[in-house]
C-alpha positions in Angstrom: 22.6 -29.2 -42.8 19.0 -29.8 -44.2 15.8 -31.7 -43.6 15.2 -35.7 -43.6 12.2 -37.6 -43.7 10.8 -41.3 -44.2 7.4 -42.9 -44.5 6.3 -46.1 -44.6 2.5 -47.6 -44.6 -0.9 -46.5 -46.5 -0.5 -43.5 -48.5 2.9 -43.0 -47.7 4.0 -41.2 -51.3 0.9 -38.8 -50.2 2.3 -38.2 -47.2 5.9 -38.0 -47.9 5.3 -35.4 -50.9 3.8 -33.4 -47.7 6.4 -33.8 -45.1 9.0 -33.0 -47.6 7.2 -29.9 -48.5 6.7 -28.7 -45.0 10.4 -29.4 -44.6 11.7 -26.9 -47.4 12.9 -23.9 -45.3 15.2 -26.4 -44.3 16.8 -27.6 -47.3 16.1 -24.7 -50.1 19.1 -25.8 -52.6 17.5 -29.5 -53.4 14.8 -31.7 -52.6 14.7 -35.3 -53.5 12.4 -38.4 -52.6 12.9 -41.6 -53.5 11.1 -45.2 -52.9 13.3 -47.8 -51.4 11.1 -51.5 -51.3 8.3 -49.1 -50.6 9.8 -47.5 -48.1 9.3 -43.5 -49.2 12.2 -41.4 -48.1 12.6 -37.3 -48.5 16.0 -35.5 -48.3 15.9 -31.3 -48.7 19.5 -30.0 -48.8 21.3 -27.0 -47.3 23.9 -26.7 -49.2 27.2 -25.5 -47.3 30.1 -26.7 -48.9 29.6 -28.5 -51.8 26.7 -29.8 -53.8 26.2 -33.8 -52.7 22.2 -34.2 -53.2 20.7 -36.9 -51.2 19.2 -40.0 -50.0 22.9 -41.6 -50.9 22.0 -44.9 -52.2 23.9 -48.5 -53.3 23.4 -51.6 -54.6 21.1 -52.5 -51.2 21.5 -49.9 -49.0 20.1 -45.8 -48.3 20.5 -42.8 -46.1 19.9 -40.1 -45.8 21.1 -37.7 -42.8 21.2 -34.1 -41.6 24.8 -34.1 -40.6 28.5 -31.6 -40.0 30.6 -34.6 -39.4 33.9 -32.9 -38.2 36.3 -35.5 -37.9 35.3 -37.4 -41.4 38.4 -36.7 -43.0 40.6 -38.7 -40.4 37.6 -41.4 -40.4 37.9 -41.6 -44.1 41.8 -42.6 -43.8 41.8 -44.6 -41.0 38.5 -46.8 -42.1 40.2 -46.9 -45.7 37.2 -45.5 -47.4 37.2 -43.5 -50.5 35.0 -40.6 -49.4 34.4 -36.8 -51.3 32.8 -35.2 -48.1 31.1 -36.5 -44.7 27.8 -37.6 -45.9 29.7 -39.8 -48.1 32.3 -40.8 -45.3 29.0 -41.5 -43.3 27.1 -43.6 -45.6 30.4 -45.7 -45.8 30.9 -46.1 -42.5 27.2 -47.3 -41.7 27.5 -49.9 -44.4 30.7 -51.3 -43.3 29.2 -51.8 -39.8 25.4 -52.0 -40.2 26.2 -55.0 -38.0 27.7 -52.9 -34.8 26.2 -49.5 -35.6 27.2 -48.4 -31.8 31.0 -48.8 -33.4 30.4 -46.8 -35.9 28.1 -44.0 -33.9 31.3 -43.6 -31.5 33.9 -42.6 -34.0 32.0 -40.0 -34.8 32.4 -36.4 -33.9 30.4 -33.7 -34.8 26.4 -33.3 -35.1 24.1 -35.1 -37.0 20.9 -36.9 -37.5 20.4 -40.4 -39.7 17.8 -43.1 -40.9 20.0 -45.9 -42.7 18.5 -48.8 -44.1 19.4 -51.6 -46.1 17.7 -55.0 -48.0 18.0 -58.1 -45.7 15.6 -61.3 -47.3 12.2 -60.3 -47.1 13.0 -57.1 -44.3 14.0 -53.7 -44.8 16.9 -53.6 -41.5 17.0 -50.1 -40.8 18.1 -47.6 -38.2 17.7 -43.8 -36.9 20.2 -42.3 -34.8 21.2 -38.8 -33.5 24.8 -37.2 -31.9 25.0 -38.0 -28.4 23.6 -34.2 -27.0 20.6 -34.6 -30.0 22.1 -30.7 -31.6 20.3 -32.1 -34.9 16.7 -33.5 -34.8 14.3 -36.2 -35.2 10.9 -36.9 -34.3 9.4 -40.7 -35.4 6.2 -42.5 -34.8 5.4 -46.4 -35.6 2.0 -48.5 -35.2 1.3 -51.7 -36.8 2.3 -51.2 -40.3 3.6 -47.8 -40.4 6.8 -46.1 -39.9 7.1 -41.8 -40.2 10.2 -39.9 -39.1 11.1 -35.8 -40.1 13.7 -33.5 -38.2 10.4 -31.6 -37.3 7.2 -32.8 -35.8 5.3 -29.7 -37.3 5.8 -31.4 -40.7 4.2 -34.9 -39.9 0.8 -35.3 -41.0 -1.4 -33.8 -37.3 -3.4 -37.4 -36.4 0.9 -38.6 -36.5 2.0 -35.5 -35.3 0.4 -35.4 -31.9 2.2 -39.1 -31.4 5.5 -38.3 -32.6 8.7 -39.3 -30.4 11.3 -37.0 -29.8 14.0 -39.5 -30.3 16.2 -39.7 -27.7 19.9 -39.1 -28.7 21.4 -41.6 -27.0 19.0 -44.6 -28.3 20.2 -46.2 -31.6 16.5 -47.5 -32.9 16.6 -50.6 -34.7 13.7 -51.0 -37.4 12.4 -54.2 -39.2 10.2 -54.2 -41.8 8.9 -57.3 -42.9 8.1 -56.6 -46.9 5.6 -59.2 -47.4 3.8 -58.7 -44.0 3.9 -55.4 -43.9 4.4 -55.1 -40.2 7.1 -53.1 -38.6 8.6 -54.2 -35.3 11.2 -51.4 -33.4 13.7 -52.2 -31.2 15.9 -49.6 -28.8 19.6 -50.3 -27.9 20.7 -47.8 -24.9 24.3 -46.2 -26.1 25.0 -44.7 -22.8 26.2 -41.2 -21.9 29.6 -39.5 -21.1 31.9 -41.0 -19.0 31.9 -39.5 -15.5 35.6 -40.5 -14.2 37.1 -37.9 -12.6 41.0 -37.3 -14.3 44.1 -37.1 -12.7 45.6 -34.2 -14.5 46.5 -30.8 -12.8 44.7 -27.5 -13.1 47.5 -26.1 -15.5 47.3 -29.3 -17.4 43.9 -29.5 -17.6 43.8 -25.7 -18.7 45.8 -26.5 -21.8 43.9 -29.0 -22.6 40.9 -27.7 -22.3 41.8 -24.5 -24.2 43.5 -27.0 -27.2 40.1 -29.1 -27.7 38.1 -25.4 -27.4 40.5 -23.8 -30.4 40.0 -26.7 -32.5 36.2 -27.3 -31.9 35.5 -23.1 -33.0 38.3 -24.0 -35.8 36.8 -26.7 -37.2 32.8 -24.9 -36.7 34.5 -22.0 -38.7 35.7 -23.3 -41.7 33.4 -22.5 -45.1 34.5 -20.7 -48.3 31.7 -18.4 -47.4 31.2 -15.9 -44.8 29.8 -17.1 -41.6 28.0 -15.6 -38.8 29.4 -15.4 -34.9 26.6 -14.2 -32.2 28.7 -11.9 -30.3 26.4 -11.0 -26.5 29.7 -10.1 -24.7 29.9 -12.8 -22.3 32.7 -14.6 -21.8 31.9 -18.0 -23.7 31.1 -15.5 -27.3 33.9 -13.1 -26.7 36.5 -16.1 -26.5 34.5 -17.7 -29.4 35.2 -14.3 -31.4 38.5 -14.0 -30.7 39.5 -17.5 -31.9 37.3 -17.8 -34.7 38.5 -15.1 -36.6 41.9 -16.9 -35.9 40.7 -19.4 -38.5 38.4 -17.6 -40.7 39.0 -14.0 -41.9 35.3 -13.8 -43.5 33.0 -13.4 -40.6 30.0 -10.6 -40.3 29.9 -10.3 -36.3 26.0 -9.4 -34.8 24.7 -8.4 -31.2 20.8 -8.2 -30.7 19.0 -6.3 -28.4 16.0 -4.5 -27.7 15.5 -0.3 -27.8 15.6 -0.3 -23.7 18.8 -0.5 -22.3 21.3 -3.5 -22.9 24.2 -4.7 -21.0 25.2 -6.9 -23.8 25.2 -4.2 -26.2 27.1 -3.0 -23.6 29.8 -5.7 -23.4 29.9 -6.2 -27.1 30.8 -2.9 -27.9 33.4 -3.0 -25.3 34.7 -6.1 -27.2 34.4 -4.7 -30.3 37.2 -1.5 -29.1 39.8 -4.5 -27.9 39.5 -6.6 -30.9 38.9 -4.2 -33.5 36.2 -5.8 -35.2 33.0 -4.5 -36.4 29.8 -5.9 -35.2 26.4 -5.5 -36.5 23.8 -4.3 -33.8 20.5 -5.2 -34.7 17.8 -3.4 -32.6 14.4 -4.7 -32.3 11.6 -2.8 -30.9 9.3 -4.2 -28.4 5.5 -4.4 -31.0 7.7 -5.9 -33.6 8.9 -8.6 -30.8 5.4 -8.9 -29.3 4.0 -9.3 -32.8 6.5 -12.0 -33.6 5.5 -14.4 -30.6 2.7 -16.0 -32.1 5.0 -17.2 -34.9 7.8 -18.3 -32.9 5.9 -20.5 -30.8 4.5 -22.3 -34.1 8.0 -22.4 -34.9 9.2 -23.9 -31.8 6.4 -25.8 -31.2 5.9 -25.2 -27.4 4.5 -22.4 -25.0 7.2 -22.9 -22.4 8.1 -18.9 -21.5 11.8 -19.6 -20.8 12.2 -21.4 -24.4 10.3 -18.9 -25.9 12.0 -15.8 -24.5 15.0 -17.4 -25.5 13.9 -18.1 -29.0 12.8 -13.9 -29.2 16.4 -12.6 -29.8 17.6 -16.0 -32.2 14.1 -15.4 -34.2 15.5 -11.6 -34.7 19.1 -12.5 -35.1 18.3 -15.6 -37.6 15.8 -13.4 -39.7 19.0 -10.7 -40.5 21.3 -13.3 -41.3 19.4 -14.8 -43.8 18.7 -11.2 -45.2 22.4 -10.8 -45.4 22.9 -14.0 -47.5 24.9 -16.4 -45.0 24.1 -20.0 -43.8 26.3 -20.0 -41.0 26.1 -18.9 -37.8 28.5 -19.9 -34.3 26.7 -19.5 -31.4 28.4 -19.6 -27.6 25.5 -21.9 -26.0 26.1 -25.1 -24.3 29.1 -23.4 -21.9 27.3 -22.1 -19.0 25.6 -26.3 -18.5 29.4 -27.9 -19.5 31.5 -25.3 -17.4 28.9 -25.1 -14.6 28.3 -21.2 -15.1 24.7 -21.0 -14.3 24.3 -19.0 -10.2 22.6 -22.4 -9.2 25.5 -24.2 -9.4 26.8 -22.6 -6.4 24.2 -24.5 -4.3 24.8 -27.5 -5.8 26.6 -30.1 -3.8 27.7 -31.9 -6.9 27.9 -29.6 -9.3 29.1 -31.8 -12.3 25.9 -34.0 -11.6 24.3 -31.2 -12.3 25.8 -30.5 -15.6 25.2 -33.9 -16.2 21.7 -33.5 -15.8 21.7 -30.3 -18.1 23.4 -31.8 -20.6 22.0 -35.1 -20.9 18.0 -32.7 -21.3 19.4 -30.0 -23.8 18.3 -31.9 -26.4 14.8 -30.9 -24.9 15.6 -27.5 -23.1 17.8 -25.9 -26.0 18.6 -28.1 -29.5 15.4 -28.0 -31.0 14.5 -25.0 -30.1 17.7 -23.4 -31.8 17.6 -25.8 -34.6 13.9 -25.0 -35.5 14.4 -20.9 -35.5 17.3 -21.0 -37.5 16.9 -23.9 -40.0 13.1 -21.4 -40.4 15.3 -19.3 -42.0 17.7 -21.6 -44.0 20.7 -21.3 -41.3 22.7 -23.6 -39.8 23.7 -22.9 -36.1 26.3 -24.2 -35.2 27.8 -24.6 -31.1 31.7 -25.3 -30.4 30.9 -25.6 -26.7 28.9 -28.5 -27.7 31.7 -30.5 -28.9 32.0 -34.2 -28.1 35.2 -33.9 -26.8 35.0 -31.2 -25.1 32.1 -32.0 -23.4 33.5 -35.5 -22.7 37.1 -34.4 -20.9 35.3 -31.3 -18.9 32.7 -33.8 -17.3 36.1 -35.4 -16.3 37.4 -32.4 -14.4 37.1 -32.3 -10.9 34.2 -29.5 -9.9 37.5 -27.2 -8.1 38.5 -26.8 -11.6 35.0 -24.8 -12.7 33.2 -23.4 -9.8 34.1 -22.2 -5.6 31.9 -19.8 -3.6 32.6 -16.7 -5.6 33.5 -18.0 -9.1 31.8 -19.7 -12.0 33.5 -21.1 -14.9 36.6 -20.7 -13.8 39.3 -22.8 -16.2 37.4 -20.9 -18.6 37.6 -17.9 -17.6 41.0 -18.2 -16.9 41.9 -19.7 -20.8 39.7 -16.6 -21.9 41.9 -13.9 -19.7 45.0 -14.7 -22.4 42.7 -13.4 -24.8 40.2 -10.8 -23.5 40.7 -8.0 -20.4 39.6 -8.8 -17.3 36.4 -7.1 -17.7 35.5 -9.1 -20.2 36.6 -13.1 -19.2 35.0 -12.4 -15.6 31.6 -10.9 -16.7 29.2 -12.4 -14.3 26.8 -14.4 -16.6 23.6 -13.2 -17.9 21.4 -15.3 -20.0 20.5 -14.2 -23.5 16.7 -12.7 -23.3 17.8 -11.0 -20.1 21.1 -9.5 -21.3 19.4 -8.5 -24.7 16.3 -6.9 -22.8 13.7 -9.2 -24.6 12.8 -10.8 -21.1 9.6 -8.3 -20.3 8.2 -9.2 -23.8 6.1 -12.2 -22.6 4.3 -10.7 -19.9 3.6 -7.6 -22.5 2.0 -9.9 -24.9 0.0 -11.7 -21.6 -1.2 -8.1 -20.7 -1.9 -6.9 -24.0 -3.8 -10.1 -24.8 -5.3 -10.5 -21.8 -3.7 -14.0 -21.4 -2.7 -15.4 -18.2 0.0 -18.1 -19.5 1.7 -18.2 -23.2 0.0 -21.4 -23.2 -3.3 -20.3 -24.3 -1.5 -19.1 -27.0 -0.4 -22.7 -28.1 -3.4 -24.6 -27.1 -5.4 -22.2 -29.9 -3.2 -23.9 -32.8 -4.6 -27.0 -31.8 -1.4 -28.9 -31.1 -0.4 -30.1 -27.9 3.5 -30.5 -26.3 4.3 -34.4 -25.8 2.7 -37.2 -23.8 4.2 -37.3 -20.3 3.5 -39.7 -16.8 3.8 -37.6 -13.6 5.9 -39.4 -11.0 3.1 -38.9 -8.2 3.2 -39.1 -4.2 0.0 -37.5 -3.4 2.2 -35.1 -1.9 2.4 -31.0 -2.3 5.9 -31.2 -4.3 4.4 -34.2 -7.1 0.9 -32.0 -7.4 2.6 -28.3 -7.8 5.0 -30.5 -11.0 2.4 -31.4 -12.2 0.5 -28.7 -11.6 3.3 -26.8 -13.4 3.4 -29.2 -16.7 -0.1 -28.9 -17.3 -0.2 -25.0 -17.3 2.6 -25.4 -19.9 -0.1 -27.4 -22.7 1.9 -30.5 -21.9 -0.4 -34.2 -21.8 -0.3 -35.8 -18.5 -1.5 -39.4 -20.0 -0.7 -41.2 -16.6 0.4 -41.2 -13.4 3.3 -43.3 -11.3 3.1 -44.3 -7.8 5.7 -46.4 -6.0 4.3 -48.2 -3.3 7.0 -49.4 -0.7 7.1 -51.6 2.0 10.1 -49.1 2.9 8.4 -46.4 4.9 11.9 -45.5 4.9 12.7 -45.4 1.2 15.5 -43.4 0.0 13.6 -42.5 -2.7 9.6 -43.1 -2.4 7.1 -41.4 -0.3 5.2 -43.6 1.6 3.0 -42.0 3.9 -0.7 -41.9 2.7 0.3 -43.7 -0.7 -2.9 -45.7 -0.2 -4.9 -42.6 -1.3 -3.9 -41.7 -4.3 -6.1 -43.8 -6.6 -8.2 -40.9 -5.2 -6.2 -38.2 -6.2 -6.4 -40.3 -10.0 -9.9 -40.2 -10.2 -10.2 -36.4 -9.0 -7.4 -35.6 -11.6 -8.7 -38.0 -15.0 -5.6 -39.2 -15.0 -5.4 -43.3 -14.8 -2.6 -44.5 -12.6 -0.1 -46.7 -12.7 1.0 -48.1 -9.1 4.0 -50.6 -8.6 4.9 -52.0 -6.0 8.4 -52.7 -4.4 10.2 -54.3 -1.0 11.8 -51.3 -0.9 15.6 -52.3 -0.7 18.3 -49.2 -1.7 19.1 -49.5 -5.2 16.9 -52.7 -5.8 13.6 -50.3 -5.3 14.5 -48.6 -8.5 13.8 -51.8 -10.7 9.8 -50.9 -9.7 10.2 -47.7 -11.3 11.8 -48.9 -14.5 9.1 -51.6 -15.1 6.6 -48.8 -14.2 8.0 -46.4 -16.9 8.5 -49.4 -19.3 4.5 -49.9 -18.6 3.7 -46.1 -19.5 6.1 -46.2 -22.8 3.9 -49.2 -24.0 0.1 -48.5 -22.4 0.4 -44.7 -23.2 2.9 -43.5 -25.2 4.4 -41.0 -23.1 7.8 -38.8 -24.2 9.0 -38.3 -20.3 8.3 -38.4 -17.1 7.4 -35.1 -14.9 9.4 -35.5 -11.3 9.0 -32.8 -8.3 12.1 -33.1 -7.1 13.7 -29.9 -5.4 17.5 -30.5 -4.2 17.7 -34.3 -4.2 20.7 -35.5 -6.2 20.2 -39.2 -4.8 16.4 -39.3 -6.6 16.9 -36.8 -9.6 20.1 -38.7 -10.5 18.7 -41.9 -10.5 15.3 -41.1 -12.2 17.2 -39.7 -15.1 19.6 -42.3 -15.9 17.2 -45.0 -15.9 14.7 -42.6 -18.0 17.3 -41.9 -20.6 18.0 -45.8 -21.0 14.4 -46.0 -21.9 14.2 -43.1 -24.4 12.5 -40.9 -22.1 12.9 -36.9 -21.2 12.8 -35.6 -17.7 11.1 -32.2 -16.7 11.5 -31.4 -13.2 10.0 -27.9 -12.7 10.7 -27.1 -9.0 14.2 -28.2 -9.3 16.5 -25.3 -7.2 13.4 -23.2 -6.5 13.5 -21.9 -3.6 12.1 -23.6 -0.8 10.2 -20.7 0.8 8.9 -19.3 -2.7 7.7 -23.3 -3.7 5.6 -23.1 -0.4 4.3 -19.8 -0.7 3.7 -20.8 -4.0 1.3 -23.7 -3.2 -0.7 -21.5 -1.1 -0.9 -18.8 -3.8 -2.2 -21.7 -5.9 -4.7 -23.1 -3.7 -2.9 -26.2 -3.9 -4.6 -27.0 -0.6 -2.1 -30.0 1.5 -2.3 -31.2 5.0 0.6 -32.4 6.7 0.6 -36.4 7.3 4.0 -36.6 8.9 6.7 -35.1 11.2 10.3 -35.7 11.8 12.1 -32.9 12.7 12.6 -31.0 16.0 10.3 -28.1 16.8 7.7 -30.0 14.8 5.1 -31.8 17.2 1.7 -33.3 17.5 -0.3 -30.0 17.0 1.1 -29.5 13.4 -0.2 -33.2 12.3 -3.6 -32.4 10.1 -2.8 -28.7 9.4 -3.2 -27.3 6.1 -0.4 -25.5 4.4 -1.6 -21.5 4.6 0.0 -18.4 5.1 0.1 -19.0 9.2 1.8 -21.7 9.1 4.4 -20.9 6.3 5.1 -18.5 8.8 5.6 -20.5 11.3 7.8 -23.2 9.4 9.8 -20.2 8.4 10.6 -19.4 12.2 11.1 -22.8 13.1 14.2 -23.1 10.4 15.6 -20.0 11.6 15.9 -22.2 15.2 16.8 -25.7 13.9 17.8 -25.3 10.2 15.6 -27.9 8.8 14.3 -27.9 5.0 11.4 -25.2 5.0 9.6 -27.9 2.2 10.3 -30.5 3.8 12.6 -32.4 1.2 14.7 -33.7 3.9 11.8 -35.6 5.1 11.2 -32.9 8.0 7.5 -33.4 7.1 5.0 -35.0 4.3 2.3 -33.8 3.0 -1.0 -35.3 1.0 -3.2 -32.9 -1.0 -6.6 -32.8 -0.6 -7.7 -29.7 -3.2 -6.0 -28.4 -6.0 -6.9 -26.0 -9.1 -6.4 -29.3 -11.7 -8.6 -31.2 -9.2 -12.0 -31.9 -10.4 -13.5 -32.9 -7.1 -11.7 -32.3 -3.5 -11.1 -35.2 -0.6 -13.1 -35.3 2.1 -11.0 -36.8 5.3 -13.9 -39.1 7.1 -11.8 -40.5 9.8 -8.3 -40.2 10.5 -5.8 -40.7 14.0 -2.6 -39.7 15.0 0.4 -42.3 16.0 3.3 -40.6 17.9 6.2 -42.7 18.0 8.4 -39.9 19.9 8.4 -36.3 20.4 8.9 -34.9 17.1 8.4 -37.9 15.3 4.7 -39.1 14.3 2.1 -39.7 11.2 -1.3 -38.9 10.6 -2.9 -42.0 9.8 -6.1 -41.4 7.5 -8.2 -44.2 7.4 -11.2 -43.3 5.3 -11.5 -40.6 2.7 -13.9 -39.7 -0.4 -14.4 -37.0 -3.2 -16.7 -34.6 -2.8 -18.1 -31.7 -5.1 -15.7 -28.5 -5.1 
C-alpha cells in the first residue's frame, strides 16, 4: 500500500513536491513524481512484496494507485495480460478498457484507490476510482482550471484542503482536461452498490459457503514472505480470524491492547491464547500516555467525533508497536459486526440487513479512513478479511434468520466459528474495541482535565474544519437536535433543505408549519434551500434529488445531515439517492432512544412546541405546549396506555422549534389558532411569527 497524489493548475510542481512530502509516512521505501502533459503526479511506495516503483507509465497512458488486488493473478490469465504483480495487472486492465472502466472496476477484488489517465487529442481523459466499501482513500478538489487529489486531505495545500471531497467509493469520476484551454470539466458515473436479492440456499449451505469465502478472504490477507500482524481482542470475528490465519501463514506476531484498569478482552485473549497455543503480545497503555496522545490522533484522523476517536486510541497504541517491531502488516477483524448484523441495535431493527446496508454503504466515513490514516501514520498496512467483496456481497444475500433472532447476533458466524473455538469463545456477546480495551473513559478525562466540554474544541484550535454538509431541515425538534448534533462535532452546515409538499400526508416530508422555516434560516445563518413537490409516493423523492444536486453545485457540500430515528422507509431512500450523487449521510439520532432524544432536547434548551396531534390520548390541550420536563412526563404515561412513539416519529405529533442553543435570535408566535378535525386529530395553525432578541 502507499500514498498517491495529482495536481494540476498554477504552481502545481510547488504543490505536488508538498503533497508528496506530507504523504511520506505512507510510502517510506520510494517516492516518485512525474509530469504527464503538465499534469504533476506523486506516487510514495510501501513496499510489501516486491519492489515495483510507481506512477506506471506507457507510450500514452499513467497511474498510479494505492492498491492489494487479491484476485490479479486469475485476472491476469483470463484478460491475457502479461502482468509481474497487481499494480501491473491493474494498469493493464485500465488500459484495455479505458473505454468501459465500470467493466474493469467489477472484476476486481480486493482494496484499492486509482487516478488513471491517458492522452486523447488536445485532453488528458482521466479517472479516479476507489473499491466499492472505499477501505483505501482519496480526497480531490476541482475549480476552473485546477485538479488536486491525495489519499489524505491533511496533505493538500489548507485554502484546497478545506474543499476537498471525500470521493465516494461507488462514483467512478471522469476527468477532461483540455490542454490548450486549460479548463477541467468532471463528470460522475454512479456504479451502484451490492446486490440485495435474497438467495435460495439453505442455512447448512449457506454456512459452507460462507465459511469457504471467509478462509479464503484471511488466506489471501495473510500471505507475505514477512511476518504479519493479527489484532487478537477475543471476540469472535478475531479469534476465528486467528485461528485460520495461522492456517496459511506460520510467521505471525499476535497483539491485544488494553489499558492498566481491568480488560475483558485481555480477558478473552488470554483465554484464546490457552486453546490455541499461540503467544500474543499484550501491550498495556496507561491512561496520561493515552490522554497525552489525543491531541495527535485527532490531527491524524482529521475529525473530533468521540466515537471515531476512541476507537482510533487503542489502533494509535497498537499501530505505534508494530512498527517498532519492524512489520507492515497487520489483519484486523472490523467490518463483521455491520456485515453479520452483530451490533445490540440490530435486534430492534425490523429489517436488519437494511441496516447493514446502511452501515456498510457509510464505513467508508465511520471506519476506513479512520483506520487507514492511524496505521498508514506509522508505515502499516491494515488489512480487513471481513471486508471482502465477496463476502460482503453473498452475506447481504442471506435472509436476516440466517444472522440475528431475539437472543442471538451473528449467528452463521458464530456457528462456522464453534468448529474452531469453545463455546465460550464463538458466543462472546460483542463488545466494541475502546470499550473492551478500557480506553472508553479517556475522552471525558482529557474533557475534565482540559476543561473542555466537547473534543471538538480540540479540533477547531488546529484551524481545520470536518466537511461541508446541508441539513435535511423540517423546522421540527428531530431536524434541529441533528443538526444541533453535527455542529457540536466542528462539522460546516453550508445549507439547509426543506421539502415543501402539497402532501400533508407525505410518507416522507413534514409538512406542518414548513412555511416558517425561512425563519428558522435566518435565526440559524444558514441559507436555505426549499423545493417544492406534489407530493406523490416515490415521485416526491425526485424534489429531494434536485435539491441535493442544487447544494453539490451552489455549496459544495460532502453529505447531507438527516434526523431520522427508526424510519427505514425515509433513511433508506435518502441514502441511496445520496450515494448516487457522491454524497455521505450522518444521521445522529438514528436508534437513540426515544425517551433519552426527548429528554435530550429539553436538556438542550432546544425549546419546540407541538403543532400537531394524531394519536389517542393526545387532545386539544397539548396543541401549543412546549416540550419540558412535565410534559415528557406525561407523553411517557400516555405510551404506557396506548403504545404510541414517545417522539413522535410515527407521526403521533409534530413539532416546530422556536429557540435553540445554535439559534441566534428566538421566534416570537404573534398569532396562531387551532383546527380540530376529530378528537385526537388537529394542528396548530401559526399564522404570523417573527425573530426576536434572545
Amino acid at each position: 500500500m502507499c500514498g498517491i497524489s495529482g495536481a494540476f493548475g498554477p504552481n502545481s510542481k510547488v504543490i505536488i513536491k508538498e503533497v508528496s512530502s506530507l504523504l511520506k509516512h505512507r510510502g517510506p521505501d520510494c517516492s516518485k513524481i512525474i509530469d504527464f502533459y503538465d499534469l504533476q503526479l506523486g506516487h510514495n511506495l510501501l513496499s510489501i512484496v516486491g519492489f515495483v516503483p510507481q506512477p506506471l507509465v506507457s507510450k500514452d497512458s499513467v497511474m498510479v494507485a494505492n492498491s492489494e488486488i487479491y484476485n490479479w493473478e486469475y485476472l491476469a490469465k483470463k484478460e491475457k495480460l502479461k502482468a509481474k504483480n497487481d499494480s501491473e495487472l491493474l494498469f493493464l486492465l485500465l488500459q484495455k478498457y479505458k473505454n468501459n472502466l465500470g467493466k474493469a472496476i467489477n472484476m476486481l477484488n480486493g482494496d484499492f484507490a486509482f487516478a488513471f489517465f491517458y492522452k486523447q487529442q488536445n485532453s488528458i481523459i482521466g479517472y479516479l476510482s476507489r473499491a466499492i466499501l472505499g477501505i483505501k482513500p482519496l480526497w480531490y478538489y476541482s475549480h476552473t482550471g485546477q485538479l488536486y487529489f491525495s489519499s489524505e486531505r491533511k496533505s493538500l495545500p489548507i485554502n484546497i484542503r478545506t474543499k476537498a471531497i471525500d470521493l465516494n467509493p461507488r462514483i467512478l469520476l471522469n476527468i477532461n482536461i483540455n490542454t490548450k484551454t486549460k479548463k477541467v470539466v468532471l463528470k460522475e458515473q454512479y456504479l451502484g452498490f451490492f446486490n440485495n436479492e435474497t438467495t435460495q440456499d439453505s442455512y447448512e449451505k449457506a454456512k459452507t459457503h460462507t465459511e469457504k469465502i471467509i478462509e479464503e478472504s484471511i488466506k489471501q490477507r495473510s500471505k507475505s514472505d514477512k511476518k504479519i500482524a493479527v489484532l487478537v481482542s477475543g471476540g469472535v470475528d478475531s479469534s476465528l480470524m486467528t485461528c485460520i490465519a495461522q492456517k496459511y501463514n506460520k510467521n505471525i506476531a499476535f497483539y491485544n491492547i488494553s489499558t492498566e484498569r481491568k480488560s475483558i478482552d485481555k480477558d478473552f485473549a488470554e483465554k484464546l491464547e490457552k486453546e490455541l497455543k499461540i503467544k500474543i503480545n499484550y501491550i498495556t497503555i496507561n491512561d496520561n500516555d493515552a490522554i497525552k496522545a489525543i491531541p495527535n490522533i485527532v490531527q491524524i484522523i482529521e475529525t473530533s467525533d468521540p466515537i471515531k476517536v476512541s476507537i482510533a486510541l487503542p489502533f494509535y497504541f497498537l499501530a505505534k508497536q508494530i512498527n517498532k517491531d519492524k512489520i507492515k502488516v497487520v489483519l484486523i477483524g472490523n467490518g463483521a459486526d455491520s456485515l453479520f448484523c452483530g451490533f445490540h441495535r440490530f435486534l430492534s431493527e425490523y429489517n436488519p440487513t437494511k441496516d447493514s446496508i446502511s452501515k456498510l454503504r457509510k464505513l467508508y466515513d465511520t471506519d476506513c479512513y479512520r483506520d487507514d490514516a492511524i496505521f498508514m501514520h506509522f508505515g502499516i498496512e491494515a488489512r480487513f478479511p471481513y471486508l471482502d467483496k465477496k463476502l460482503c456481497n453473498y452475506v447481504i444475500s442471506l435472509p436476516d434468520s440466517y444472522k440475528i433472532n431475539n437472543t442471538r447476533r451473528k449467528i452463521i458466524l458464530r456457528d462456522i466459528a464453534s468448529k474452531y473455538l469453545s463455546k465460550e469463545l464463538s458466543e462472546r456477546p460483542k463488545k466494541a474495541i475502546q470499550y473492551g480495551s478500557g480506553f472508553d473513559k479517556l475522552l471525558t478525562r482529557y474533557q475534565n482535565l482540559h476543561k473542555k466540554n466537547t473534543i471538538g474544541e480540540l479540533f477547531e484550535q488546529t484551524k481545520n474544519e470536518n466537511e461541508k454538509l446541508a441539513c435535511l431541515f423540517s423546522g421540527g425538534k428531530d431536524s434541529v437536535l441533528a443538526l444541533h448534533i453535527m455542529k457540536n462535532m466542528n462539522y460546516k452546515v453550508s445549507c439547509l433543505i426543506t421539502i415543501d409538499s402539497k402532501n400533508k400526508d407525505s410518507y416522507m416530508y413534514h409538512t406542518p408549519t414548513i412555511h416558517l422555516v425561512d425563519l428558522q434560516s435566518k435565526s440559524l445563518g444558514v441559507p436555505l434551500i426549499k423545493c417544492k413537490t406534489a407530493g406523490k409516493k416515490e415521485k416526491e423523492l425526485s424534489a429531494l434529488k434536485s435539491a441535493l444536486i442544487k447544494a453539490k453545485k451552489k455549496y459544495n457540500i460532502n453529505g447531507v445531515i438527516t434526523g431520522a430515528l427508526y424510519s427505514n422507509y425515509q433513511r433508506d431512500r435518502i441514502e441511496k439517492i445520496s450515494d448516487e450523487l457522491g454524497l455521505k449521510v450522518f444521521s445522529p439520532l438514528w436508534h437513540k432512544s426515544q425517551y433519552e432524544e426527548v429528554k435530550e432536547l429539553i436538556s438542550l434548551h432546544i425549546v419546540g412546541v407541538i403543532t400537531k396531534i394524531a394519536a389517542q390520548g393526545l387532545q386539544n390541550d397539548f396543541l401549543g405546549k412546549v416540550l419540558d420536563k412535565n410534559l415528557l412526563e406525561q407523553l411517557k404515561q400516555l405510551e404506557n396506555k396506548y403504545g404510541f412513539n414517545i417522539c413522535g416519529e410515527g407521526g403521533e405529533y409534530e413539532t416546530f422549534v422556536l429557540d435553540a442553543p445554535i439559534f441566534r435570535k428566538k421566534i416570537e408566535i404573534e398569532k396562531s389558532k387551532v383546527k380540530m378535525e376529530n378528537e385526537f386529530t388537529g394542528e396548530l395553525l401559526i399564522e404570523k411569527a417573527k425573530l426576536v432578541d434572545k
